[in-house]
Backbone of each chain as ProteinMPNN parsed JSONL, in Angstrom:
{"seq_chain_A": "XXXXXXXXXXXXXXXXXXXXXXXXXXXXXXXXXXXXXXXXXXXXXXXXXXXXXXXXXXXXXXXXXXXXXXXXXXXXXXXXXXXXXXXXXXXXXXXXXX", "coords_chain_A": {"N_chain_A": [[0.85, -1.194, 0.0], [0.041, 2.451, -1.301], [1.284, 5.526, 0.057], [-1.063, 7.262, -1.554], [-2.962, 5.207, -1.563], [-3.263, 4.559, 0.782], [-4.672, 6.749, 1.762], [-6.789, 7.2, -0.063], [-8.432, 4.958, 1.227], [-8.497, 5.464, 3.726], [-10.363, 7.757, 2.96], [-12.594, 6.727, 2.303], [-13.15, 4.888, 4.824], [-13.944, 6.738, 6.324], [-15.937, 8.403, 5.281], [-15.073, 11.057, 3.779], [-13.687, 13.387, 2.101], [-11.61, 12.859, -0.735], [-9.684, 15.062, -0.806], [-10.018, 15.881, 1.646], [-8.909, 13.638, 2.755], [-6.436, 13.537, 2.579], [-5.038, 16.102, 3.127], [-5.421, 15.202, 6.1], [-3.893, 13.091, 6.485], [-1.234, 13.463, 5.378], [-0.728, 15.492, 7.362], [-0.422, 13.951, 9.852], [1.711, 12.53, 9.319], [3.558, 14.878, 9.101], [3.332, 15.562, 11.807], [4.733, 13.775, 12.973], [7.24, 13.627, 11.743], [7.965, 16.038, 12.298], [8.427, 15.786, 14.998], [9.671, 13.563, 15.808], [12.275, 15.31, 14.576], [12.779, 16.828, 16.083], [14.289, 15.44, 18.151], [12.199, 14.324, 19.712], [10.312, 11.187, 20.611], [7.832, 9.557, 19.725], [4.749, 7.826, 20.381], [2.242, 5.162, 19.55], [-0.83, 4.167, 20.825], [-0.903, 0.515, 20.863], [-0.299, 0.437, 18.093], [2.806, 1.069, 18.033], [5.982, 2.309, 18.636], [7.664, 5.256, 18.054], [11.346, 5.797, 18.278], [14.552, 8.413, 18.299], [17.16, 7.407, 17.472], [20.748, 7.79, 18.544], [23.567, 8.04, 17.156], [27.541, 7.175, 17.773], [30.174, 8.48, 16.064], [32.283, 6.344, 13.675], [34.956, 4.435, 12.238], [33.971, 3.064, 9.413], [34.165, 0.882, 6.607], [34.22, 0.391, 3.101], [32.461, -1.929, 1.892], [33.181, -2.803, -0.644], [35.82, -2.289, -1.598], [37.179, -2.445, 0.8], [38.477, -0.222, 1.415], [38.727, 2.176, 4.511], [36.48, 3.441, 5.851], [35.933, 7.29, 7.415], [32.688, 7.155, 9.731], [30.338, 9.604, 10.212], [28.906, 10.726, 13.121], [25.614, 10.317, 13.495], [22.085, 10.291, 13.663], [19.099, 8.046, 13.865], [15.866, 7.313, 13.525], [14.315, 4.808, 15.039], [12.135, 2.155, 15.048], [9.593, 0.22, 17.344], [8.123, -2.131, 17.248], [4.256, -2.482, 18.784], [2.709, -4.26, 21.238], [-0.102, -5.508, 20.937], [-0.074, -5.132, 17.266], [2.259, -6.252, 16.772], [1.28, -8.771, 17.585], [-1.282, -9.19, 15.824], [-0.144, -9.266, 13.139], [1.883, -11.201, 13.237], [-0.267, -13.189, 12.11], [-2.183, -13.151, 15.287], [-0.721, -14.522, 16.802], [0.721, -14.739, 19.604], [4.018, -15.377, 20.917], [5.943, -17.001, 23.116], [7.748, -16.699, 25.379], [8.869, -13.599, 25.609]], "CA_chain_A": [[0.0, 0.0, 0.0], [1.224, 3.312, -0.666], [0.54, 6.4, 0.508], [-2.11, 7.923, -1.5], [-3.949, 4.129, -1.179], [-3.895, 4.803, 2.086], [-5.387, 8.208, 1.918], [-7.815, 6.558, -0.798], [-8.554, 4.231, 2.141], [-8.841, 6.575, 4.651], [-11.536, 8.305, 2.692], [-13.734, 5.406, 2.263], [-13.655, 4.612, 6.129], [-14.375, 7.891, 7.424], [-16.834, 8.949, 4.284], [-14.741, 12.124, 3.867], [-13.374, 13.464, 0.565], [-10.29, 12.274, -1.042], [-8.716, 15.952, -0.699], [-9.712, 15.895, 3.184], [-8.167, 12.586, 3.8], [-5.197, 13.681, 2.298], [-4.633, 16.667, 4.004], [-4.838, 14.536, 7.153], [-2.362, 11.73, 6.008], [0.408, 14.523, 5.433], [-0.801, 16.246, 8.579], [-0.313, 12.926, 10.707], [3.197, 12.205, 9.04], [4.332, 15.704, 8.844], [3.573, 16.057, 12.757], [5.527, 12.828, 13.076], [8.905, 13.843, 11.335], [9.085, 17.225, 13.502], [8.232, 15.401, 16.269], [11.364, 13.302, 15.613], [13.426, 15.959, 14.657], [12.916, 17.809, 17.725], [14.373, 14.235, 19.171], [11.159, 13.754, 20.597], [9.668, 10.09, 20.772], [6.193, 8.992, 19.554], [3.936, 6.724, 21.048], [0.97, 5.554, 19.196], [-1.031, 2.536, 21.638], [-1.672, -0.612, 19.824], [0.475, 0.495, 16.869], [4.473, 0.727, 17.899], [6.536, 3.896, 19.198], [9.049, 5.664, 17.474], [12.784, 6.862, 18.846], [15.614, 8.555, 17.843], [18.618, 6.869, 18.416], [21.702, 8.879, 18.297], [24.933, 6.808, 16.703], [28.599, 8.05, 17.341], [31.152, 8.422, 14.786], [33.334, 5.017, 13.892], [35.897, 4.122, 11.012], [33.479, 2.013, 8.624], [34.628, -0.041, 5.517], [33.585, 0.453, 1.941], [32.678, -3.589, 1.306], [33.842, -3.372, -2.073], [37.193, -2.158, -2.145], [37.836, -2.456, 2.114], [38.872, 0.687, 2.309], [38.574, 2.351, 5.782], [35.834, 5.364, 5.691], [35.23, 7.687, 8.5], [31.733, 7.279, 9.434], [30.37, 10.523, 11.456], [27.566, 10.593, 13.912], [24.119, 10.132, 12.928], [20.834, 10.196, 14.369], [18.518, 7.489, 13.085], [14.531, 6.747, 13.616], [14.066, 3.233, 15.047], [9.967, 1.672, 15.55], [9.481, -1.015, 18.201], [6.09, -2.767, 17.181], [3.489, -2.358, 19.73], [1.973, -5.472, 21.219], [-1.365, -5.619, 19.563], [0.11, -5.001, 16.229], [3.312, -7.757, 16.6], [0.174, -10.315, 17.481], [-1.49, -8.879, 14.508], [0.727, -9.604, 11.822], [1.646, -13.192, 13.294], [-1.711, -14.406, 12.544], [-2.882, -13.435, 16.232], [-0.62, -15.557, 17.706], [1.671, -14.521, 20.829], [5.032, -15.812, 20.857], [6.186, -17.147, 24.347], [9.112, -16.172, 25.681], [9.19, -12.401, 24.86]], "C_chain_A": [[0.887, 1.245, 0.0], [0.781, 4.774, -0.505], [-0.751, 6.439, 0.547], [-3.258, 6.599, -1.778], [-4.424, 4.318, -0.142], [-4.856, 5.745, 2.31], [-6.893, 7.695, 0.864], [-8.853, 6.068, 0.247], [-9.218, 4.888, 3.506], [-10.578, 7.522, 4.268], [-12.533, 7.818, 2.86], [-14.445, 4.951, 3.294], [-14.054, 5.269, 6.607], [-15.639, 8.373, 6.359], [-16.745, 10.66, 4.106], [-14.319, 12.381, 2.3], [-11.961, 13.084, 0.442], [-8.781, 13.445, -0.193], [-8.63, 16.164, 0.769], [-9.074, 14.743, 3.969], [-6.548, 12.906, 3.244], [-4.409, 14.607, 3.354], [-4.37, 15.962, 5.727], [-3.871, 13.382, 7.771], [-1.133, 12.603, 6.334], [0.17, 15.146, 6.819], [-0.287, 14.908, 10.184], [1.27, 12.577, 10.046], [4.053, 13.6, 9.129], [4.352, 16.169, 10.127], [5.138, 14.868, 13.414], [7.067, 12.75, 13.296], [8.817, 14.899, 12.438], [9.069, 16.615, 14.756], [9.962, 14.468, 16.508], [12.576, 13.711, 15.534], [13.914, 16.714, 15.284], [13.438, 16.867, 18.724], [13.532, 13.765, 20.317], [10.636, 12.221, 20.029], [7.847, 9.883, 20.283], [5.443, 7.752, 19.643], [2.664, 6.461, 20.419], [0.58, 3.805, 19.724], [-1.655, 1.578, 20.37], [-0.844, -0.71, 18.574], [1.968, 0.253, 16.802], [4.466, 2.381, 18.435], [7.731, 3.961, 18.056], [10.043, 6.255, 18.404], [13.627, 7.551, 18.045], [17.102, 7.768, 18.021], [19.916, 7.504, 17.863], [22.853, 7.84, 18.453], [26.185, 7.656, 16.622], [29.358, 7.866, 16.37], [31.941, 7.148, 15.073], [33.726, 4.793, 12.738], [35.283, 2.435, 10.332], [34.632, 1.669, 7.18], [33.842, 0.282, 4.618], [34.139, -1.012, 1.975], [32.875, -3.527, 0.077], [35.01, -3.708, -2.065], [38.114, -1.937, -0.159], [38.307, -1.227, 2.258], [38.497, 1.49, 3.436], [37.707, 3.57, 5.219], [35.248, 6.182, 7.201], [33.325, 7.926, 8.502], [30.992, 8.339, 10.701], [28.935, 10.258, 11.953], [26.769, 11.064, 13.306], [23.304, 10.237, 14.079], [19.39, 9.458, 13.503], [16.915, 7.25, 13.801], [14.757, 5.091, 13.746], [12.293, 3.42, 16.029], [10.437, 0.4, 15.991], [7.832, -0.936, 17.844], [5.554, -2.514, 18.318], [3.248, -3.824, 19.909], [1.041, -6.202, 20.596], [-0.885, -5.537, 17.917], [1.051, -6.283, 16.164], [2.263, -9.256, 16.32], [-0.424, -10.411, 16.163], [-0.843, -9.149, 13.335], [1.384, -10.721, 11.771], [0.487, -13.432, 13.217], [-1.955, -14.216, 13.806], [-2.319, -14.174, 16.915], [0.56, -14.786, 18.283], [2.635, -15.182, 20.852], [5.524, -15.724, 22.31], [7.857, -16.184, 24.376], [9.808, -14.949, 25.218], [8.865, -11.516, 25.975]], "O_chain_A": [[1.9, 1.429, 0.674], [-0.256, 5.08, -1.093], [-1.537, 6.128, 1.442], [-4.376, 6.919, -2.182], [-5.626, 4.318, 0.124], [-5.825, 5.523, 3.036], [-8.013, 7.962, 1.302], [-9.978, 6.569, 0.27], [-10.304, 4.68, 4.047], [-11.522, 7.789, 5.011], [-13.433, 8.332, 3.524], [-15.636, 4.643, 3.286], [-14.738, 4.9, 7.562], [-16.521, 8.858, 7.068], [-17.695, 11.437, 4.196], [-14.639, 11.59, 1.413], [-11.215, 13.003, 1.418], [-7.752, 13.195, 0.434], [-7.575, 16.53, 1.287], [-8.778, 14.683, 5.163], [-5.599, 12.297, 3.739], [-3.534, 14.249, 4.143], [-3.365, 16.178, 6.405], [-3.397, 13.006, 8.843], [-0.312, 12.493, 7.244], [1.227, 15.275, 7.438], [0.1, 15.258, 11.3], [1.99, 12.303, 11.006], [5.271, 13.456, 9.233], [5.122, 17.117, 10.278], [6.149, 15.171, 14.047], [7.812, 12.287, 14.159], [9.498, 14.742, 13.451], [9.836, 17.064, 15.608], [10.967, 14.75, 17.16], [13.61, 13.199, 15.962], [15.026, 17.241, 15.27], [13.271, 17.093, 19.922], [13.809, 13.159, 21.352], [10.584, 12.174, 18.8], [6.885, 10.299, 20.929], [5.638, 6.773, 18.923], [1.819, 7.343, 20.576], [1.122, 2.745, 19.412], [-2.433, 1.766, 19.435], [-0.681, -1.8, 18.025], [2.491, -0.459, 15.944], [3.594, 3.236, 18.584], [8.399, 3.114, 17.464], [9.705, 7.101, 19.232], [13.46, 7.288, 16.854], [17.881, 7.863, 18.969], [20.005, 7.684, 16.649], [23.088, 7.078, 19.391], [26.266, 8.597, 15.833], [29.119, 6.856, 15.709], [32.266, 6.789, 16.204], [32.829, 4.92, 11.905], [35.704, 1.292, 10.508], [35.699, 2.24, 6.953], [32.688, 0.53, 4.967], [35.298, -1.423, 2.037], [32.641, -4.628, -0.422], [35.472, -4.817, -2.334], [39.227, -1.461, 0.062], [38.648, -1.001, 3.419], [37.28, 1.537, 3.257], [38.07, 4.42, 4.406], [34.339, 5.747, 7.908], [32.712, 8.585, 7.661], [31.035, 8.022, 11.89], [28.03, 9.708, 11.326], [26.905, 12.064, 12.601], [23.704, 10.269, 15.243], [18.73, 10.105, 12.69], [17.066, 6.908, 14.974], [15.206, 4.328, 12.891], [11.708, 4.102, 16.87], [11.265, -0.341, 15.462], [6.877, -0.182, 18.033], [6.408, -2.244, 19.162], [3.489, -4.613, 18.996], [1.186, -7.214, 19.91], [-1.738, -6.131, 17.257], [0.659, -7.281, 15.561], [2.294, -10.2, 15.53], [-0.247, -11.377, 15.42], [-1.643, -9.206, 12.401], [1.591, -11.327, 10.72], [-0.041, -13.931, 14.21], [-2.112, -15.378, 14.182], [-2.991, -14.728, 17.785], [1.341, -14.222, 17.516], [2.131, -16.302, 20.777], [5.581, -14.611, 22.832], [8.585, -15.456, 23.702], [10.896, -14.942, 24.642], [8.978, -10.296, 25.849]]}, "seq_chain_B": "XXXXXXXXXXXXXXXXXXXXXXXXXXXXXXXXXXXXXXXXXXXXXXXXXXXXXXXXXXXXXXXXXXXXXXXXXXXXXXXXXXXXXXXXXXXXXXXXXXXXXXXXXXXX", "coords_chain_B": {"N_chain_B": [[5.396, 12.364, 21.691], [2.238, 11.579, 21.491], [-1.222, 9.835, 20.221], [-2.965, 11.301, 20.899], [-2.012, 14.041, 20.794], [-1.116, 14.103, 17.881], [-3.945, 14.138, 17.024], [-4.697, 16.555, 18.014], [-3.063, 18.189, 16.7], [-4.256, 17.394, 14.035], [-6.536, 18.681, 14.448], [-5.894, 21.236, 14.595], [-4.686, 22.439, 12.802], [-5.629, 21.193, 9.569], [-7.583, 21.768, 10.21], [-11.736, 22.589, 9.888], [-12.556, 20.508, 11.071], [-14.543, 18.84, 13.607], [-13.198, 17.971, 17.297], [-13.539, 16.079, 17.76], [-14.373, 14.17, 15.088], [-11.856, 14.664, 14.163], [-10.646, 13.272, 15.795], [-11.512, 10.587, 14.973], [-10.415, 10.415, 12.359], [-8.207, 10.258, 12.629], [-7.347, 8.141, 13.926], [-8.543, 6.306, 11.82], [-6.319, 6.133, 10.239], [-4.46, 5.366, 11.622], [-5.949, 2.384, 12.516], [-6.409, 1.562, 9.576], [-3.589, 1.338, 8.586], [-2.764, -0.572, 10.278], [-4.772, -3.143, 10.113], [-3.461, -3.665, 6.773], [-1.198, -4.498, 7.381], [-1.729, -6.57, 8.81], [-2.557, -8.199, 7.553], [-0.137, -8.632, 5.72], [0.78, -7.356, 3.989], [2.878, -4.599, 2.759], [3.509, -1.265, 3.472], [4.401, 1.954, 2.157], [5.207, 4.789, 2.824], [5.6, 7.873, 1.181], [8.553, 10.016, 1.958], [8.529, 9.627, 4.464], [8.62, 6.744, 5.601], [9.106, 2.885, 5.149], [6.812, 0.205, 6.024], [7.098, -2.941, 6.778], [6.244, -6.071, 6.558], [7.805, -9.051, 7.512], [8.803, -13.101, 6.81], [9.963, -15.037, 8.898], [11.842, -17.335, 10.131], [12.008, -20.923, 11.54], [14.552, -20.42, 14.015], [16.982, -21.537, 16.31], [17.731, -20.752, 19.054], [19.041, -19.228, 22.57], [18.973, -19.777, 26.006], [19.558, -16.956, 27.858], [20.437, -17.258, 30.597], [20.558, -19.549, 31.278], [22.429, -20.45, 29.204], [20.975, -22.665, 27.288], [19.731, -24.404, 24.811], [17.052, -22.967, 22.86], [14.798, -23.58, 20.637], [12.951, -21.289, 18.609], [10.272, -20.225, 16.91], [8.931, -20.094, 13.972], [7.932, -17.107, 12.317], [5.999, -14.018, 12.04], [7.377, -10.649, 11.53], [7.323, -7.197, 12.379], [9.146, -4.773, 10.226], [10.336, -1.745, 9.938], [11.882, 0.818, 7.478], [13.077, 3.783, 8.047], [13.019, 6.303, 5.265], [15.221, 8.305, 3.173], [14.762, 10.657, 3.219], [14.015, 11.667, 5.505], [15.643, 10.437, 7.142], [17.463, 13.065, 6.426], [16.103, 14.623, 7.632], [16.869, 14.308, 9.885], [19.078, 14.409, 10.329], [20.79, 17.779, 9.715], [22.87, 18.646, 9.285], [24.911, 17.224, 7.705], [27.409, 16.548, 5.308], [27.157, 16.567, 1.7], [28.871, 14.335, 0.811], [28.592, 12.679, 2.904], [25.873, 11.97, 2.979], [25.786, 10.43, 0.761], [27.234, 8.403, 0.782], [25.877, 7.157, 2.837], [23.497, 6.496, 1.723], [24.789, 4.199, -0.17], [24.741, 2.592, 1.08], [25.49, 2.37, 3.769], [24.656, 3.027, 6.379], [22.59, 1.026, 6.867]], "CA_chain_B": [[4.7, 12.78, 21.265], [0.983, 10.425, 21.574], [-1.82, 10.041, 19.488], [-4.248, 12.61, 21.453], [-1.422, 14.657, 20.331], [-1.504, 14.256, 16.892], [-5.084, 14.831, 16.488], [-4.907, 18.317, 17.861], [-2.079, 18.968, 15.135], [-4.887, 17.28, 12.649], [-7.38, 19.787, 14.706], [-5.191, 23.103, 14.505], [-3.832, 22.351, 10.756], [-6.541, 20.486, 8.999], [-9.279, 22.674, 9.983], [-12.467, 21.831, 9.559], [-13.028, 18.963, 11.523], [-14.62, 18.879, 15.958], [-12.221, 16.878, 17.668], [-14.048, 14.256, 17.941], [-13.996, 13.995, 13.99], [-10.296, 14.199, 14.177], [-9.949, 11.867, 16.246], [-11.887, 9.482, 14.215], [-9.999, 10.257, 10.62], [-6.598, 10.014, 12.742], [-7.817, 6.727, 14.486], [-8.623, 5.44, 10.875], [-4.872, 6.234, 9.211], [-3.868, 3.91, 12.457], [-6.585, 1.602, 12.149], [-6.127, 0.528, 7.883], [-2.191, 0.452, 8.328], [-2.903, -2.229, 11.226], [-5.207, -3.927, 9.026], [-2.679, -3.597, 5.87], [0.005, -5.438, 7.903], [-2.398, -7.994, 9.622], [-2.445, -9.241, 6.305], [1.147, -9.206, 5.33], [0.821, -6.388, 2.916], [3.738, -3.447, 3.338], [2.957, -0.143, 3.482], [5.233, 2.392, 2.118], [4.937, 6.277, 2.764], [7.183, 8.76, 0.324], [9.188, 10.739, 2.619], [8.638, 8.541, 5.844], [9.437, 5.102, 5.575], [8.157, 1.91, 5.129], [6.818, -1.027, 6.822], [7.63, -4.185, 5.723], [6.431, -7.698, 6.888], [9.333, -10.093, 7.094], [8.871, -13.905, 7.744], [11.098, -15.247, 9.823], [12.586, -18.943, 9.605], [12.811, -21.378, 13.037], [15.738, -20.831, 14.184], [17.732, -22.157, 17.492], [17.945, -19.275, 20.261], [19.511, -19.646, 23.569], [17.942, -18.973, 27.464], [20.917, -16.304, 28.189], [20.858, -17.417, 31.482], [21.425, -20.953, 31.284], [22.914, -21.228, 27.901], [20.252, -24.181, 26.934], [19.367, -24.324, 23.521], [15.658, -23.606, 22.818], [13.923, -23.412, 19.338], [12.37, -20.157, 18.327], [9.196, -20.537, 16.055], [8.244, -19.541, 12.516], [7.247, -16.072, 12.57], [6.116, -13.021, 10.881], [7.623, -9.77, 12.707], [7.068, -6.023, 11.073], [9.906, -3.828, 10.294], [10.099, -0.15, 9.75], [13.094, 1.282, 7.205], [13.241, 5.094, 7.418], [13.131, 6.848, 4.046], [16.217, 8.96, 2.904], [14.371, 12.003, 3.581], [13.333, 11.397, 6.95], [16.676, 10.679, 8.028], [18.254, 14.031, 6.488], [15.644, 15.699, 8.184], [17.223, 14.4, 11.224], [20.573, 15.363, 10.256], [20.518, 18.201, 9.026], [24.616, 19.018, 9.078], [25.665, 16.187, 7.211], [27.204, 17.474, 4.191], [26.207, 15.584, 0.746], [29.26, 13.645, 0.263], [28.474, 11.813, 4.038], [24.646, 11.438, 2.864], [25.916, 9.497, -0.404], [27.883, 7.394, 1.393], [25.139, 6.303, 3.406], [22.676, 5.925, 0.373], [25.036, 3.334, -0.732], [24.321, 1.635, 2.242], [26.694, 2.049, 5.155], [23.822, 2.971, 7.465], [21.508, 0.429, 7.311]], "C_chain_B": [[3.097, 11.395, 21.604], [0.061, 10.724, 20.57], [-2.686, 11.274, 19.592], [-3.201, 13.755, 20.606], [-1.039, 15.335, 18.612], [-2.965, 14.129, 16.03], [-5.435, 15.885, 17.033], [-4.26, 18.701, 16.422], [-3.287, 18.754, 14.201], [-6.001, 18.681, 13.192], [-7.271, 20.999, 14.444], [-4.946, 23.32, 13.119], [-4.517, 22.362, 9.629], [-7.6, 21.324, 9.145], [-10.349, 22.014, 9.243], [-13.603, 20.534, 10.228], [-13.546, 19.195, 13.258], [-13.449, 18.113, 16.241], [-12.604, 15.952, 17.617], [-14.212, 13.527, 16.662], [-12.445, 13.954, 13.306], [-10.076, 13.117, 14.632], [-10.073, 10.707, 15.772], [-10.892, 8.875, 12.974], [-8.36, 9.716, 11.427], [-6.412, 8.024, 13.455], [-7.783, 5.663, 12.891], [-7.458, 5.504, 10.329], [-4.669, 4.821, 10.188], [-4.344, 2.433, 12.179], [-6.318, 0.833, 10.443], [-5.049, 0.172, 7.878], [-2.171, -0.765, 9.261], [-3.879, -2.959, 10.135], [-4.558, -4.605, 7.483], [-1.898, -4.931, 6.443], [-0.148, -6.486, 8.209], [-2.236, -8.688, 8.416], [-1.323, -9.515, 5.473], [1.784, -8.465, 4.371], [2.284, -5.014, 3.81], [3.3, -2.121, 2.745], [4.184, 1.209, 3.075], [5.02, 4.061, 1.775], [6.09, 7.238, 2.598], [7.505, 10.0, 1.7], [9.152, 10.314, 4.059], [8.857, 7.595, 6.021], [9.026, 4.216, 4.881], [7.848, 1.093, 5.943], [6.895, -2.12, 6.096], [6.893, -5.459, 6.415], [7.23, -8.473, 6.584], [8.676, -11.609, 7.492], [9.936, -14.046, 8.238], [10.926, -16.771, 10.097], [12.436, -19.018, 11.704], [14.153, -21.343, 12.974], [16.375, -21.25, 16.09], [18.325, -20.77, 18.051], [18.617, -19.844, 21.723], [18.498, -18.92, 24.759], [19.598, -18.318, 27.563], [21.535, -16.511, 29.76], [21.978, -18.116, 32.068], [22.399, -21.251, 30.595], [22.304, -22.613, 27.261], [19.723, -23.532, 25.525], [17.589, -24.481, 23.239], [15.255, -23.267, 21.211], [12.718, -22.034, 19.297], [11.491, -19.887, 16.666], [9.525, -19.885, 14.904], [7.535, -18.666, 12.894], [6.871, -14.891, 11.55], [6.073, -11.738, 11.674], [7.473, -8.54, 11.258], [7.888, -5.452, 11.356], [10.132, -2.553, 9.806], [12.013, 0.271, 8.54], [12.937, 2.854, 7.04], [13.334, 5.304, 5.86], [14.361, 8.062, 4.01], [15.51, 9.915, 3.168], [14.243, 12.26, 5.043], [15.052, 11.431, 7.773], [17.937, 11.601, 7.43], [17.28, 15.023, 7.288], [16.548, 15.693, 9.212], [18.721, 14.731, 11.653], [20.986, 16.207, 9.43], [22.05, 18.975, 8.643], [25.435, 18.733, 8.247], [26.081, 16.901, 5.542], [26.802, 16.379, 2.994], [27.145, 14.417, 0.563], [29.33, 12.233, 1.663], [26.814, 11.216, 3.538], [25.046, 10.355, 1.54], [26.329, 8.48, -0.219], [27.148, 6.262, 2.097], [23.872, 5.892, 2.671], [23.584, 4.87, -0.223], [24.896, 2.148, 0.162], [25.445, 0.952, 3.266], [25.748, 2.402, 6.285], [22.804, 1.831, 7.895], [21.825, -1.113, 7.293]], "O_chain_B": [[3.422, 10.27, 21.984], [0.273, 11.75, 19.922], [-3.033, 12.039, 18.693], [-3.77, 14.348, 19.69], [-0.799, 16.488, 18.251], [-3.103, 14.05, 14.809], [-6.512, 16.355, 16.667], [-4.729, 19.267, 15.434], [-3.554, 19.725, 13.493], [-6.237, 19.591, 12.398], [-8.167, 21.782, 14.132], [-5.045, 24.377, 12.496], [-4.312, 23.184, 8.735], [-8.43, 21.557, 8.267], [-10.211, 21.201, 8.329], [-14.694, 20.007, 10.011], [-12.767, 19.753, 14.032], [-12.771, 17.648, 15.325], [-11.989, 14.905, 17.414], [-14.232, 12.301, 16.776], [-12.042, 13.395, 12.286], [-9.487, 12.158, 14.134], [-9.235, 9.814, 15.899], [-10.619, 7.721, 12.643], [-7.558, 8.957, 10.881], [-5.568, 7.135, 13.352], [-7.193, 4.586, 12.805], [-7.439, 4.539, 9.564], [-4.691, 3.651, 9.805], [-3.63, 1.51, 11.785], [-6.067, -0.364, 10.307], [-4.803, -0.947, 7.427], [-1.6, -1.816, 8.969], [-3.25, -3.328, 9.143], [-4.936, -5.688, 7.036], [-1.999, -6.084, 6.023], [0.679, -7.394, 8.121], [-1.739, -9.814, 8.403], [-1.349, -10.409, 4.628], [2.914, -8.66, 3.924], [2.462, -4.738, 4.996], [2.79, -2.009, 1.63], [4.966, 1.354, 4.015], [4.725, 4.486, 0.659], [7.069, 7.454, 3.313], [6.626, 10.688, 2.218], [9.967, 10.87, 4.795], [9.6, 7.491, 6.997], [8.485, 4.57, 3.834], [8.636, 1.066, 6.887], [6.758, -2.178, 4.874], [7.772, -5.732, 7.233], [7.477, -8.693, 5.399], [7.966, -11.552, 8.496], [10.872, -13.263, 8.078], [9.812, -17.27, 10.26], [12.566, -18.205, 12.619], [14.868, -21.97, 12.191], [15.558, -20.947, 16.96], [19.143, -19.992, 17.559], [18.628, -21.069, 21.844], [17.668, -18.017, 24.652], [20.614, -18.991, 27.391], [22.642, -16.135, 30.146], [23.055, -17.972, 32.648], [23.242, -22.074, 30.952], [23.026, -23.501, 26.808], [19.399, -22.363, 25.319], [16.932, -25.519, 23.32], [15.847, -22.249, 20.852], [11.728, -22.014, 20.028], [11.989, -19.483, 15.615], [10.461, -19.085, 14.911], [6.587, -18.891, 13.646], [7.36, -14.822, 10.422], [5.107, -11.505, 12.4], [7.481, -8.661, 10.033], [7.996, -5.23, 12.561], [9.932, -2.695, 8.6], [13.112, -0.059, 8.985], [12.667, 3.25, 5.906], [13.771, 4.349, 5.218], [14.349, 8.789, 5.003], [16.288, 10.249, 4.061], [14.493, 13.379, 5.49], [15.473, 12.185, 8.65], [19.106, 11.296, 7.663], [17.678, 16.156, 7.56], [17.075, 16.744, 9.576], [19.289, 15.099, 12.682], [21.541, 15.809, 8.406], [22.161, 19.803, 7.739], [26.411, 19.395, 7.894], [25.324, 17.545, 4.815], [26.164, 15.379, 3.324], [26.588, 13.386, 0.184], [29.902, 11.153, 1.515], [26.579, 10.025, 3.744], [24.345, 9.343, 1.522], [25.972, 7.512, -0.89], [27.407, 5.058, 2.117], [23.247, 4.916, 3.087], [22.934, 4.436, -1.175], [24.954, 0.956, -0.14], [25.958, -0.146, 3.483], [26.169, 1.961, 7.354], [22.305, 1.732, 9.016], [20.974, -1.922, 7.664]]}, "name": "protein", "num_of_chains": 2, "seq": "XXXXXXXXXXXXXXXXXXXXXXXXXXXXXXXXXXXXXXXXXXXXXXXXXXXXXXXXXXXXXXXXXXXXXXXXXXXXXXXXXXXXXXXXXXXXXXXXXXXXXXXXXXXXXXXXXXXXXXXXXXXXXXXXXXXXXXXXXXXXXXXXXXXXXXXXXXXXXXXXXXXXXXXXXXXXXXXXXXXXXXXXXXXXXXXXXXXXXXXXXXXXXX"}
């Protein structure tokens, strides 16, 4: 699915217009990113959270040709599934030992 | 950030809508991509990421305690890959010849 399916999608369930589910697609992703880039965290229940995780600099490898490349600190977006959603996408089924 | 949270933004931005009609349309974005995924389908939004469904093979895990060897099922787990945009928003210093580097895929 991609985006504007979703937003397609979106319309259909709420019985809104295409151009008002749009605006609220980009409005729900575009609070998202600043929310991230302000290194704030987002929590959405049932669905997964988002972090930032902040990576320091370390002397990577180009796997082609091995040579050594400095690689400088980053700051990357990582999503931990939510509960309800992990069960969700196994078929409903709970996985012990977690 | 939480969801209540991002249906004011749809409330203040979006105009238009009570809250309680926000909350619905922002409830349903959540609601179809859980549905999308339940079914195995990936979801992929330009300038934010994607989600992906992966299976995932049995494989042989350990208890870290003991060190005993236990078997770890056939599964299907969902994974998220940022989109190149998303993560220059978040660095926004980097000059181009560090972002190319990591478009060839030293970050991920």
């Amino acid at each position: 699915m991609t985006k504007s399916e979703l937003i397609d999608a979106v319309a259909q369930r709420t019985k809104i217009t295409k151009s008002r589910a749009e605006q609220v697609v980009n409005c729900v992703f575009n609070s998202m990113t600043a929310a991230l880039e302000n290194g704030e965290g987002i929590e959405i229940r049932g669905f997964g959270s988002f972090t930032v995780r902040h990576y320091k600099s370390y002397h990577g490898r180009n796997p082609r040709t091995g040579k050594p490349v400095p690689v400088p600190e980053k700051r990357l977006p990582f999503f931990k599934v939510g509960k309800e959603l992990k069960e969700l996408v196994n078929g409903g089924v709970s996985e012990p030992g977690e | 950030m939480t969801k209540a949270e991002i249906i004011d933004a749809v409330y203040e931005k979006v105009g238009g809508f009570s809250k309680k009609e926000a909350a619905e349309v922002v409830e349903a974005v959540f609601d179809t991509m859980k549905d999308v995924l339940a079914e195995g389908e990936k979801i992929k939004i330009s300038g934010f990421g994607n989600f992906v469904v992966r299976a995932k093979k049995e494989r042989i895990g350990r208890n870290p305690q003991t060190g005993a060897p236990i078997p770890i099922s056939a599964r299907r787990v969902l994974t998220f890959k940022p989109s190149q945009v998303l993560k220059t928003v978040l660095n926004p210093h980097r000059t181009r010849e560090e972002e190319e580097a990591d478009a060839r895929g030293s970050s991920y």
